[in-house]
C-alpha positions in Angstrom: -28.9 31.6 21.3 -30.1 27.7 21.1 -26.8 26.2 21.8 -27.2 23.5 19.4 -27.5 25.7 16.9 -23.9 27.3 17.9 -22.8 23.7 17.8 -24.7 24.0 14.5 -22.2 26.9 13.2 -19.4 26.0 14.6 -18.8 22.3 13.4 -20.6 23.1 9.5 -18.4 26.2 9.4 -15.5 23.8 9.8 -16.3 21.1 7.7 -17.8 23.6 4.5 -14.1 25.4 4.9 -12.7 21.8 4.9 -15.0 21.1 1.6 -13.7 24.1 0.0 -10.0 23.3 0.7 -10.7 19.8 -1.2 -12.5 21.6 -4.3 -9.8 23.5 -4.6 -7.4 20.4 -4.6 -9.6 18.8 -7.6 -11.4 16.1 -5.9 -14.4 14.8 -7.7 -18.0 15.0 -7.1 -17.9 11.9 -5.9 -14.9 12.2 -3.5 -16.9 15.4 -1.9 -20.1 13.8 -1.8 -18.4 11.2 0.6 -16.8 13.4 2.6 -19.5 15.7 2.7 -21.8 13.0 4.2 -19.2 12.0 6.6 -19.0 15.0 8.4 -22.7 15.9 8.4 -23.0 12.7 10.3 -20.2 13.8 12.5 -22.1 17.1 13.0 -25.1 15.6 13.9 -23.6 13.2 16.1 -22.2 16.2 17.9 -25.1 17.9 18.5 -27.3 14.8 19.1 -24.9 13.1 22.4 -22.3 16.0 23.1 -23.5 19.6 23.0 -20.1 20.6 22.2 -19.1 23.8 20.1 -15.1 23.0 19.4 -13.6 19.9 16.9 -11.5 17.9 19.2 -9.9 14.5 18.4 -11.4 12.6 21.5 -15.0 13.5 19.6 -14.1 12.5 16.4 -12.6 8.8 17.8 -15.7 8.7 19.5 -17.5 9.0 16.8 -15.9 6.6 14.8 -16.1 3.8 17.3 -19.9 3.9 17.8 -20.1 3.5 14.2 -18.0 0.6 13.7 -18.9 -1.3 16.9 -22.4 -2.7 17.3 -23.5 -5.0 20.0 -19.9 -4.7 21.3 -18.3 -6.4 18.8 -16.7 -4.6 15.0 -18.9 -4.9 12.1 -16.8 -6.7 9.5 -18.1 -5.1 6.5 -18.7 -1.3 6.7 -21.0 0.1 4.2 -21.8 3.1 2.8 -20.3 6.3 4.2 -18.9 4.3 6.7 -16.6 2.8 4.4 -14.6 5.5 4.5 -15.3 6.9 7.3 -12.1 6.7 9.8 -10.3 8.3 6.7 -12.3 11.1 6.1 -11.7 11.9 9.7 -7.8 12.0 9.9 -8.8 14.4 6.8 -10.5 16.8 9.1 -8.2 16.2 11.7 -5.0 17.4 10.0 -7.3 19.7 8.8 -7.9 21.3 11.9 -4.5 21.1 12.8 -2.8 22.2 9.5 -4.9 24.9 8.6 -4.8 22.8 5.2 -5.4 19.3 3.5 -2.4 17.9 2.1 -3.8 15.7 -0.7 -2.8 11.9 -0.4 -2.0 11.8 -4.2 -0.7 14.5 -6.1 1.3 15.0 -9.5 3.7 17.7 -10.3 1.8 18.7 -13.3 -1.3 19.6 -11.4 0.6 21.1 -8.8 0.3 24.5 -7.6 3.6 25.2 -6.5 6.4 27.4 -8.0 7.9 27.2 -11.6 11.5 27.2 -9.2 9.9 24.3 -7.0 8.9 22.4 -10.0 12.4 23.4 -12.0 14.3 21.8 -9.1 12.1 18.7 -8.9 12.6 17.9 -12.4 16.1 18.1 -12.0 16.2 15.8 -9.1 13.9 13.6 -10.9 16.7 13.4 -13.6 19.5 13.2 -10.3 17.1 10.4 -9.1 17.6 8.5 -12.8 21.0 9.1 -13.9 23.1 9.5 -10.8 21.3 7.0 -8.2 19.7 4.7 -10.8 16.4 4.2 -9.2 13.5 2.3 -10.6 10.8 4.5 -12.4 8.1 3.5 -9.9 10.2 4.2 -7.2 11.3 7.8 -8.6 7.3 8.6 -9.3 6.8 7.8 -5.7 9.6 9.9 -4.3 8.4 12.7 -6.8 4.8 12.3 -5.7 5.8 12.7 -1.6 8.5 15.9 -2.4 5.8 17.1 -4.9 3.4 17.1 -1.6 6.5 18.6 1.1 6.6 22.0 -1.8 2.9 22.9 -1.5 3.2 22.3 2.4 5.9 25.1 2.1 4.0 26.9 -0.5 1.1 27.4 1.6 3.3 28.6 3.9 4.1 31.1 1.5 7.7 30.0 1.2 9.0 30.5 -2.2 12.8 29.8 -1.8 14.7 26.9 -0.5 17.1 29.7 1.1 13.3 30.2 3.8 13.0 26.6 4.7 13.7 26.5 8.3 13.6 23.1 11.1 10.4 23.9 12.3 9.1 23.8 8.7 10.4 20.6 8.0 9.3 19.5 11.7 5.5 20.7 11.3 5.6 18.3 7.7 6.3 15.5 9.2 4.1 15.6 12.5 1.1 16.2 9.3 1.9 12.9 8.8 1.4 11.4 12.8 -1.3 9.8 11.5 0.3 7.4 9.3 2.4 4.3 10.1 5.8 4.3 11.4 6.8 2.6 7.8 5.2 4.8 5.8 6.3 7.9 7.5 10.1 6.6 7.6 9.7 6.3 4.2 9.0 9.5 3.6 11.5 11.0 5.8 14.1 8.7 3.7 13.0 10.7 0.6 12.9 14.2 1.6 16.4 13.3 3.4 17.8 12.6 0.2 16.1 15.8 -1.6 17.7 17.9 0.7 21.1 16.5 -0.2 20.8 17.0 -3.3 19.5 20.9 -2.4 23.1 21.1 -1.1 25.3 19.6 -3.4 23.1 22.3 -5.8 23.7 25.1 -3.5 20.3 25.8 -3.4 20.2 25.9 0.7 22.7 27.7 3.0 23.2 24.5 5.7 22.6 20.7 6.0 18.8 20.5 6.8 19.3 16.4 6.8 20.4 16.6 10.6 17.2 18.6 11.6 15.0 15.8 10.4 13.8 13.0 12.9 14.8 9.0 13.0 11.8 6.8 12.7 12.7 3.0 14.2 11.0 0.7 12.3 12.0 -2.3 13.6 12.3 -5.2 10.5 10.2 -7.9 11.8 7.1 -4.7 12.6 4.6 -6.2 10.2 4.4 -9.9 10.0 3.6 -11.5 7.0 0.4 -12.4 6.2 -0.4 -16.3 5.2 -3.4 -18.2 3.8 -4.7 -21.5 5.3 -3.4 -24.5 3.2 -7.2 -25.7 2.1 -7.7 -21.7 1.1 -5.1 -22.2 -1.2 -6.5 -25.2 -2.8 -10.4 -23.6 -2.5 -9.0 -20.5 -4.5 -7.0 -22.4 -7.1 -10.1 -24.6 -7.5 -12.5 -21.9 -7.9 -11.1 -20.6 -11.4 -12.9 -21.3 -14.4 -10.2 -22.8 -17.1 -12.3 -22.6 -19.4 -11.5 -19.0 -20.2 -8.6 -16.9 -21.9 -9.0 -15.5 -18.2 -9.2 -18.4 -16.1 -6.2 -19.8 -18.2 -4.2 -16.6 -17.8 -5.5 -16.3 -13.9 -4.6 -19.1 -13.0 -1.0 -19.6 -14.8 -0.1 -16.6 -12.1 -1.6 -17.8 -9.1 0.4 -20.6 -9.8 3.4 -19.0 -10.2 2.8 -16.9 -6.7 1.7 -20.1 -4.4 3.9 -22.5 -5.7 7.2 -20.8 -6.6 6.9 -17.7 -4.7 7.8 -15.6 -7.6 7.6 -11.7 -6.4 4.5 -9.6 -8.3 7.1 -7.7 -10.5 8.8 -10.6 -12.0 5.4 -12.3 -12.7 4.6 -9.2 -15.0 8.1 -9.3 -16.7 8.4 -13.2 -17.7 9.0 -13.2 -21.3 8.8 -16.4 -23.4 12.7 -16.8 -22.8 12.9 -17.3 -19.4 10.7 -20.3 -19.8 13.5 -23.0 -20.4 11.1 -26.0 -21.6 14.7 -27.9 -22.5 16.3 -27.8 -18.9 12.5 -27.7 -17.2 13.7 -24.3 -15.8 12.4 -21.0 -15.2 15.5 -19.0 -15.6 15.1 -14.8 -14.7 17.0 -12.2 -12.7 15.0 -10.4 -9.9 13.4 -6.7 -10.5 14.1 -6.2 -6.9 17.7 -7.4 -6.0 19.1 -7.8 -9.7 20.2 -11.0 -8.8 19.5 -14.0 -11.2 17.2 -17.0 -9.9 16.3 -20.4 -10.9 13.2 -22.5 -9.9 12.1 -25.7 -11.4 9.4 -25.7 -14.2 7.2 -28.2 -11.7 4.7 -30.4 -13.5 1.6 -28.1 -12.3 3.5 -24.9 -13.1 4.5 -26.1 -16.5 0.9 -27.7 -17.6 -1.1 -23.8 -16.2 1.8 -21.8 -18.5 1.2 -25.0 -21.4 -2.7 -24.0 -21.6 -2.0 -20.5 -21.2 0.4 -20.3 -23.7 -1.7 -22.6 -26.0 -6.0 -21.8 -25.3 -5.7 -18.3 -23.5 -2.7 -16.1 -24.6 -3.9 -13.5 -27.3 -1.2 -12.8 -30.4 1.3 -10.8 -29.9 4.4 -9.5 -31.3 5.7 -9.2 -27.6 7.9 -11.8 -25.9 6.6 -10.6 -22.2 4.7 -13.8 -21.2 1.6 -12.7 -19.4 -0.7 -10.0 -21.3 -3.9 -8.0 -21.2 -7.0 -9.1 -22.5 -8.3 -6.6 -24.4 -7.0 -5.0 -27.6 -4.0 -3.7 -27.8 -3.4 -6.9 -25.8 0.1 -5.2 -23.9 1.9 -6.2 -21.0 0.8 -5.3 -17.1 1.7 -2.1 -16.1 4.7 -1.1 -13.9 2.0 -0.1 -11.1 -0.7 -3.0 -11.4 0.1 -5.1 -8.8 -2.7 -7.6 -10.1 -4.3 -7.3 -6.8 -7.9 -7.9 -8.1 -7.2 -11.0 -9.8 -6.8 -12.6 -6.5 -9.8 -10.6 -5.2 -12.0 -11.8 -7.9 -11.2 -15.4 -7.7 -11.3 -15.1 -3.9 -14.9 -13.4 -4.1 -16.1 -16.1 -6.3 -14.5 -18.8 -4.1 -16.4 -17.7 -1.4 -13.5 -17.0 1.0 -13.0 -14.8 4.1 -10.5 -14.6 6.3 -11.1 -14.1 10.5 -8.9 -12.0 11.0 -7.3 -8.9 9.2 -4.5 -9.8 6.8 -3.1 -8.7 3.6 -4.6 -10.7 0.2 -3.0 -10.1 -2.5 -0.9 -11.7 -4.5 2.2 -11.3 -2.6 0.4 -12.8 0.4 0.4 -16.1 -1.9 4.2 -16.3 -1.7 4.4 -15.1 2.1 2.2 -18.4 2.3 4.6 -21.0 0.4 7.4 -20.0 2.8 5.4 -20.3 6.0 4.7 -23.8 4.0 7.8 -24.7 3.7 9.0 -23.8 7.5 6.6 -26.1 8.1 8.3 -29.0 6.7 11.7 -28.1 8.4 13.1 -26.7 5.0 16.8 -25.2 5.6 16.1 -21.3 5.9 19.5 -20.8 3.2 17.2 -23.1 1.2 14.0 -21.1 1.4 16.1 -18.0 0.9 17.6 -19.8 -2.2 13.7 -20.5 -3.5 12.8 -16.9 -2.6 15.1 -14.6 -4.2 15.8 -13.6 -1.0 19.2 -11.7 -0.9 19.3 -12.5 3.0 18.3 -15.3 5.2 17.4 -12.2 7.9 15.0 -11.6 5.3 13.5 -15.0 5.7 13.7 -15.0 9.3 10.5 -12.8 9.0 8.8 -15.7 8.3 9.8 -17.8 11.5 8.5 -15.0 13.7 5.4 -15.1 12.0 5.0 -19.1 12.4 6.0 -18.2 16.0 3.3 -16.0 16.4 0.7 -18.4 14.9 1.7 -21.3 17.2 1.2 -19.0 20.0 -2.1 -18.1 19.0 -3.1 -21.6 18.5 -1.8 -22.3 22.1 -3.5 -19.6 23.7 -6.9 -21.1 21.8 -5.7 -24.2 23.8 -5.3 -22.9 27.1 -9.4 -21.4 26.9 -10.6 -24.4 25.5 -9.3 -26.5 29.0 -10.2 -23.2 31.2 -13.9 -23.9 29.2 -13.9 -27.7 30.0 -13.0 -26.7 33.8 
């Protein structure tokens, strides 16, 4: 037998079983298309340099590194298949692992698990609203990651809480090794707390909260990413206020670089908390429930004037920043307005050097690193953030830290160079 065609056999087998677990999970045509190319490239790249007839993570990094590395430096822009590549191996990965695909979004309703799973989800989705008073967003996210933990026991053909064992709840969370530390703490947080609730129902025989693992995420882990000072100005600049979109665009990006008002009380601004009398804007924070006031500065208050006057449709609704199109409503709890800073950003021309986050957050994660710039007080910069904690703001020192030092070690090679 022609080896490569073993090689052949072995690696399509995998990836057409892997195919048919997503097909079974709903994905789209499009979704399979993508991974389907993906690991027919990964096939052939197996047969082509390797000659091997067994999956094995050191051939699937390899794999991915020869295709985002050319000359010995990383292409910037992948294209194509490539795009997703590095994802649609971790797929295959767990799925080699797993013996499964645990899909990365999933919704009860669609859900495969039992009408006792879903029963006691729904009632901890109610625990969730009336006993721990969580925000809706946050309860569809918990909802989402306990929705994927029941078809992980499902397929392990558990249909009782009174099965779940440690090494159950073990195997679930090494699934997730691929993830970040944050992300995977985060999850652990919420299945911790399902499993209390589990208890107080009677609905499992022992505390299973002690068999799960502590992830350390340390606070200052992921710095925070900041825009040049002349990106800021090259973005604001590049918006067309001509528009009902410019207007509307650019009232926000406002907002976000020069007040540092969070994402989620951007979307919820009504006409009230605009105090024109005082020159105040006057609103208590989504996030900490604590009330904050900022100065209605002269730029601010002329972008929200023209808004308010040229680009803001009619509307019975006092929320302040709207949709464009009919029905004209409010943002949605989950729209994050990332794209309107991508757009802008596109059309501006702008790219950064190094990875970094862009959104809109990243627009107040700038006006602090601004303003540790110019020696402001950190209780002050707390004050101007909604921060409930000046540790919180600390965050931001580190990351100044961190830039200096890259700037000095620029330094150092440019003498080494002259030498």
């Amino acid at each position: 037998m022609n080896p490569s065609n073993h090689l052949s056999s072995q690696l399509e087998s995998l990836t057409k079983l892997a195919l048919e677990q997503l097909k079974l999970l709903g994905y789209s045509k499009k979704s399979l298309f993508r991974y389907r190319t993906t690991w027919r490239h990964f096939v052939e790249f197996a047969r082509q340099k390797h000659m091997v007839d067994t999956y094995s993570d050191e051939l699937a990094t390899q794999f991915v590194v020869e295709n985002i590395f050319k000359d010995g430096k990383a292409i910037r822009d992948l294209e194509g298949w490539r795009s997703h590549m590095t994802f649609s191996m971790k797929v295959l990965g767990c799925f080699v692992k797993n013996g499964r695909i645990l899909r990365p979004k999933t919704y009860i309703k669609n859900s495969s698990i039992s009408c006792a799973f879903k029963n006691a989800l729904k009632d901890y989705e109610h625990y969730c609203n009336d006993r721990l008073h969580l925000r809706a967003s946050s309860i569809e996210l918990r909802i989402k990651e306990i929705t994927k933990f029941l078809e992980f026991l499902d397929a392990r053909s558990i249909q009782s809480f009174k099965q779940v064992k440690p090494i159950d709840l073990s195997e679930f969370i090494v699934s997730k090794s691929y993830m970040k530390p944050k992300t995977v703490s985060r999850i652990v947080s919420d299945l911790r707390s399902f499993l209390k609730f589990l208890l107080l129902r009677g609905s499992v025989l022992e505390d299973l909260c002690k068999c799960l693992p502590k992830i350390r995420v340390p606070q200052d882990l992921t710095i925070p990413s900041a825009w040049d000072n002349e990106l800021i100005v090259k973005l604001l600049a590049s918006v067309d206020r001509s528009s009902p979109k410019g207007k509307r665009d650019y009232a926000i990006l406002i907002l976000a670089s020069h007040l540092g008002l969070r994402v989620g009380d951007i979307k919820l601004l009504t006409l009230d908390n605009l105090k024109w009398n005082t020159e105040t804007i006057e609103i208590i924070q989504s996030k900490t429930e604590t009330p904050l006031r900022l100065p209605l500065m002269k730029e601010v208050g002329e972008a929200l004037i023209d808004y308010l006057k040229s680009g803001r449709p009619k509307s019975k609704s006092r929320v302040l920043f709207l949709k464009l199109q009919p029905p004209f409503e409010p943002f949605g709890e989950n729209n994050h307005l990332h794209y309107i800073v991508k757009y802008w950003r596109e059309l501006a021309g702008i790219h950064f050097h190094t990875k970094q986050h862009q959104g809109l957050h990243s627009l107040r994660h700038t006006l602090a690193t601004r303003l540790l710039k110019k020696e402001t007080p950190f209780h002050i910069i707390s004050e101007i953030l909604g921060h409930a904690s000046t540790t919180t703001t600390m965050i931001y020192a580190k990351a100044e830290v961190e830039s200096l030092r890259g700037v000095a070690l620029n330094g150092d090679e440019e003498v080494k160079d002259e030498r």
